[in-house]
C-alpha positions as CSV (number, residue, x, y, z in Angstrom):
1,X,18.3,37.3,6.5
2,X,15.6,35.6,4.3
3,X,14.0,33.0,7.0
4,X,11.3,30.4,5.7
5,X,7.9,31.0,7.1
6,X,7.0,27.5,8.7
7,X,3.2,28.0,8.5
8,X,3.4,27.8,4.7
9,X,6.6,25.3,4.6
10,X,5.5,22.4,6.6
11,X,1.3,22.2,5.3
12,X,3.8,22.4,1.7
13,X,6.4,19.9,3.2
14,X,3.2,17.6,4.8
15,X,1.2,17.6,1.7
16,X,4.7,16.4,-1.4
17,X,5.1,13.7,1.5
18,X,1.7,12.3,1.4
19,X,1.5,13.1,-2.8
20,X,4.8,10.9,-2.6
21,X,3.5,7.9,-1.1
22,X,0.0,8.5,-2.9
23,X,2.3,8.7,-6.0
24,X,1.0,11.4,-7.3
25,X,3.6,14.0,-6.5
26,X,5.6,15.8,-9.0
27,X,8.4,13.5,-7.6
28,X,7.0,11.4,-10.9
29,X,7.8,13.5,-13.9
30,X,10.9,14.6,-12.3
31,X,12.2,11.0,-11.9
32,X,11.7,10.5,-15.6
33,X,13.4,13.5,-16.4
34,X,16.2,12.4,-14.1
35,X,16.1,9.0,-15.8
36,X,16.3,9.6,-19.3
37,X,19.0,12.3,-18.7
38,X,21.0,9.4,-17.1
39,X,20.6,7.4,-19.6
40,X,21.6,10.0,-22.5
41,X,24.6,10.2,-20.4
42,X,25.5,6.6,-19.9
43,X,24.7,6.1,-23.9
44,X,26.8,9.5,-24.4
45,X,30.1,7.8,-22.5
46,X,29.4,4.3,-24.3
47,X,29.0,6.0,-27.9
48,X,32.2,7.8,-27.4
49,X,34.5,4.9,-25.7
50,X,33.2,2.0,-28.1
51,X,31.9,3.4,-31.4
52,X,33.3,7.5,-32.2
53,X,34.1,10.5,-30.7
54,X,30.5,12.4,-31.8
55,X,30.2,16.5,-32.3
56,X,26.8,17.6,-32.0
57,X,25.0,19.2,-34.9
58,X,24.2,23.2,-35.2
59,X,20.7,23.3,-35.0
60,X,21.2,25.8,-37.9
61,X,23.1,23.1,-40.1
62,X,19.4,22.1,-41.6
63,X,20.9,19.8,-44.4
64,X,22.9,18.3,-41.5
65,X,19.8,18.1,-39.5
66,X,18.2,16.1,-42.2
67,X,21.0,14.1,-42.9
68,X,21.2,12.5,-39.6
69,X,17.5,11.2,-39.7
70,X,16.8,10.8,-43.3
71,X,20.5,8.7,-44.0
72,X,19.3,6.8,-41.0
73,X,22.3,8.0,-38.6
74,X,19.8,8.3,-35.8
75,X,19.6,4.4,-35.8
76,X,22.5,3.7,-33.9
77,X,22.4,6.0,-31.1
78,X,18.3,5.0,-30.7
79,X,18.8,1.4,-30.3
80,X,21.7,1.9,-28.1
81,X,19.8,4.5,-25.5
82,X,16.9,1.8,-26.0
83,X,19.1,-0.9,-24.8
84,X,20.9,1.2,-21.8
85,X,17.6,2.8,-20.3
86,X,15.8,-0.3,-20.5
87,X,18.6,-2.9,-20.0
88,X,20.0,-1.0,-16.6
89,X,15.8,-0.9,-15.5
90,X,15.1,-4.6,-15.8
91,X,18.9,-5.7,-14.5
92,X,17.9,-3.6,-11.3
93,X,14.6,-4.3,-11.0
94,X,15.8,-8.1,-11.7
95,X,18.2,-7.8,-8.5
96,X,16.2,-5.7,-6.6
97,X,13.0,-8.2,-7.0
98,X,15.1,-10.8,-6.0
99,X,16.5,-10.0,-3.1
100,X,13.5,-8.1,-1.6
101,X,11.5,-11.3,-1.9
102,X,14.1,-13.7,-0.5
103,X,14.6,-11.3,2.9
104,X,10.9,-10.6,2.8
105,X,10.5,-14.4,2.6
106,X,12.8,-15.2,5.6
107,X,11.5,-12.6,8.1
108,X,7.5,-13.9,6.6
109,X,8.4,-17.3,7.8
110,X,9.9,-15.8,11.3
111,X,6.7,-14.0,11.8
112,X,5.0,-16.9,11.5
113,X,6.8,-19.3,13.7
114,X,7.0,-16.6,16.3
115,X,4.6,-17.6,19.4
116,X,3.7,-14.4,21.9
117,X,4.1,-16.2,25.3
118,X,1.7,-14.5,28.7
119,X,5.6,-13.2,30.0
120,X,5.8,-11.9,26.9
121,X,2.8,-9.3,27.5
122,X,3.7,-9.3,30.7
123,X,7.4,-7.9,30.4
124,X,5.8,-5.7,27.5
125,X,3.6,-4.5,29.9
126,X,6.2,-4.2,32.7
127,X,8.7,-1.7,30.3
128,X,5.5,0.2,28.9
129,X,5.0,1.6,32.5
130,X,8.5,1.6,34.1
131,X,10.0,3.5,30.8
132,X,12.0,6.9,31.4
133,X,11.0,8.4,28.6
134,X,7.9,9.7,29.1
135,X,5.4,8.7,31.4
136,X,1.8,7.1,30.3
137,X,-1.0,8.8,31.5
138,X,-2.9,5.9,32.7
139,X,-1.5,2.1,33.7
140,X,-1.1,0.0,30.7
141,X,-2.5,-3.6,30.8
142,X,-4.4,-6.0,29.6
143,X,-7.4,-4.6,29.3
144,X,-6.6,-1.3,28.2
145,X,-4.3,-3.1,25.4
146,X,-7.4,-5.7,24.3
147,X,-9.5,-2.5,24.6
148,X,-7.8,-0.7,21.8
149,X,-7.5,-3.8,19.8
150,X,-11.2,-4.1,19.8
151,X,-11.5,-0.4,19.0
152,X,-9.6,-0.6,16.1
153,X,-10.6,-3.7,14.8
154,X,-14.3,-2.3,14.9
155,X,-13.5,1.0,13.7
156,X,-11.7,-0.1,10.6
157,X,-13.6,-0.8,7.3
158,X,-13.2,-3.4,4.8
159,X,-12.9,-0.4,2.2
160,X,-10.2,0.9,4.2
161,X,-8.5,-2.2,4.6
162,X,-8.6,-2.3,0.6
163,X,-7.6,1.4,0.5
164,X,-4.7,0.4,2.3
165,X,-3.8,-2.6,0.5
166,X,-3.4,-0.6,-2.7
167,X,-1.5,2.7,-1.0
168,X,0.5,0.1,-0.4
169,X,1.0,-1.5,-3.8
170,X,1.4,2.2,-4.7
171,X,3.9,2.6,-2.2
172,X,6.0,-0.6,-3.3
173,X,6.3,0.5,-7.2
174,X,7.6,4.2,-6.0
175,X,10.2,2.5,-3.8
176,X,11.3,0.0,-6.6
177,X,11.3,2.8,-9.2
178,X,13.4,5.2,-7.0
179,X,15.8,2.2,-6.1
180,X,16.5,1.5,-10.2
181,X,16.9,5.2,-10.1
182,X,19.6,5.6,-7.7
183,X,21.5,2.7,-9.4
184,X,21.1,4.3,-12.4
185,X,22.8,7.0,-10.7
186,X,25.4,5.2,-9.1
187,X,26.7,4.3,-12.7
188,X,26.7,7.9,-14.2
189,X,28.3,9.1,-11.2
190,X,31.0,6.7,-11.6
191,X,31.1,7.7,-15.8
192,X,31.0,11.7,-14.6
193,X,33.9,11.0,-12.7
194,X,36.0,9.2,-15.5
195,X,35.1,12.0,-17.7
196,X,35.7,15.2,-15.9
197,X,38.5,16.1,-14.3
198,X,37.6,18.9,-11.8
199,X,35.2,15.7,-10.7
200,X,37.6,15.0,-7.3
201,X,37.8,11.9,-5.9
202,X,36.3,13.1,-2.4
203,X,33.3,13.9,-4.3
204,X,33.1,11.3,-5.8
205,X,33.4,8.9,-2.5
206,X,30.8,11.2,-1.0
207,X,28.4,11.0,-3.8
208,X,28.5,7.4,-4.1
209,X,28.5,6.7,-0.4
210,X,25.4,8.9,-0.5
211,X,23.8,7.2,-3.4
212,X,24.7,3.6,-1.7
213,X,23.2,4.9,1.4
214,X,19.8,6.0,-0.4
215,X,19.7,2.3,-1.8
216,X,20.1,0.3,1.3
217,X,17.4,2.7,3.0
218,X,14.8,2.2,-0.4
219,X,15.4,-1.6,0.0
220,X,15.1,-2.0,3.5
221,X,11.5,0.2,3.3
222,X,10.5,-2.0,0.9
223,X,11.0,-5.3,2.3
224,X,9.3,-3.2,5.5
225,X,6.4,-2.4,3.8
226,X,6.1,-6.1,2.2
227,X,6.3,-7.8,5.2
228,X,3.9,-5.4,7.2
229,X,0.8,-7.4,6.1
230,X,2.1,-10.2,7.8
231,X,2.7,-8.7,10.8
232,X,-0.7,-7.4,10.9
233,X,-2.1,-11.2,10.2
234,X,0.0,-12.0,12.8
235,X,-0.9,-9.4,15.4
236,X,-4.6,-10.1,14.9
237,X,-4.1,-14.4,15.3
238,X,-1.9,-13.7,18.6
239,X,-5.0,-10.9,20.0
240,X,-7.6,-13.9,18.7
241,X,-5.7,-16.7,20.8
242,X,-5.2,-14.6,23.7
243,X,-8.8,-13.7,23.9
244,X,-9.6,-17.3,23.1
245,X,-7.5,-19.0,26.0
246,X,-9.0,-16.0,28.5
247,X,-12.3,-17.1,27.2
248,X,-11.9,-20.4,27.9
249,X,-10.2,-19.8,31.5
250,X,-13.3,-17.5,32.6
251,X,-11.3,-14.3,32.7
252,X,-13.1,-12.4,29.8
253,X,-16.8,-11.7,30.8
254,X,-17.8,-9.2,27.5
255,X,-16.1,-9.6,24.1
256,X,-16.3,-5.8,22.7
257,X,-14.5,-2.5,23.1
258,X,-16.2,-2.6,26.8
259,X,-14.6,-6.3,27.6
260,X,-13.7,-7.1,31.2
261,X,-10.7,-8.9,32.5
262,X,-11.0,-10.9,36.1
């Protein structure tokens, strides 16, 4: 049998991953394809149901050919696919926009109100190094937890920071545009299975349980990465206070990667 050879499939696997989240993948041209051939069919079902019953045109029928743009017959179908490919876009992206900011906004304002108590770190610290998964190499505390907050803090540029921001940003259209996608495709898969008979009705449960399932997961990423600058803010304030009230107790004797705790 034909096996895969992992050394070339996972550097290949590895590197459409991060071209997906860069958005620069070919992910890109094949979700327009995708999306315009949804489209032609949704407008294909619609032209049939509500207007006429169409027959396509030999490509060798030239007078035919000509007919159907120079007596304007292209008109109709146009404005319609115009109407259904961007209609279905903005009524999704309308939802999707929605929603995603209202959660976001709720779990924002949780963040914020949250308050890390000292048991807090302590119980953290407590689980960290009683866990049976796997066991930490060294004791995990205070100062080994400050330690690597000052390490990062230090070692992170404002550059990258603004990198980041806009991987992000980059991150949030993909996820939006996939989303309208899938409900794009939620809707032909429900036309493909009005129009086809050998389209069975497990299938089409399957498919569309699928579909929903891909949704949920592209929402929930997105309100994810929307919310994760807040946590970050938030993260940084509780490390600030911490050191602050430490400070002002006498417990901290250096402030930098090599800090102290009494």
């Amino acid at each position: 049998p034909i096996r895969p050879n992992s050394d070339l499939f996972m550097p290949f696997f590895y590197s459409f991953i991060e071209s997906y989240l860069n958005g620069n993948s070919i992910s890109k041209p094949i979700r327009r394809f995708t999306d315009l051939l949804l489209s032609a069919s949704i407008v294909s079902f619609i032209f049939n149901r509500f207007i006429f019953k169409y027959e396509w045109i030999s490509i060798t029928d030239y007078k035919a050919v000509l007919d159907f743009f120079i007596q304007g017959h292209f008109v109709v179908p146009i404005i319609l696919f115009t109407i259904v490919h961007i209609g279905l876009a903005n009524i999704s992206s309308i939802i999707f926009t929605i929603t995603t900011l209202h959660k976001s906004s709720k779990f924002i304002k949780q963040i914020k109100k949250y308050q890390v108590k000292k048991r807090d770190y302590k119980a953290f610290f407590k689980k960290m190094n009683n866990n049976e998964i796997f066991q930490l190499p060294i004791e995990f505390n205070e100062t080994v937890l400050l330690k690597a907050y000052y390490h990062l803090k230090n070692n992170i540029s404002e550059e990258e920071w603004k990198k980041a921001e806009t991987e992000g940003s980059k991150l949030k259209e993909n996820l939006e545009n996939d989303f309208n996608l899938t409900v794009k495709a939620i809707v032909a898969t429900a036309i493909y299975f009005y129009n086809l008979s050998y389209f069975r009705f497990g299938l089409f449960i399957t498919s569309l349980a699928i579909l929903l399932l891909i949704a949920i997961a592209l929402w929930y990423f997105y309100v994810l990465v929307y919310i994760l600058p807040s946590v970050l803010n938030k993260i940084d304030t509780e490390f600030q206070n911490y050191i602050a009230t430490q400070q002002d107790q006498g417990n901290i004797t250096q402030i930098d990667e090599n800090l102290t705790i009494e």
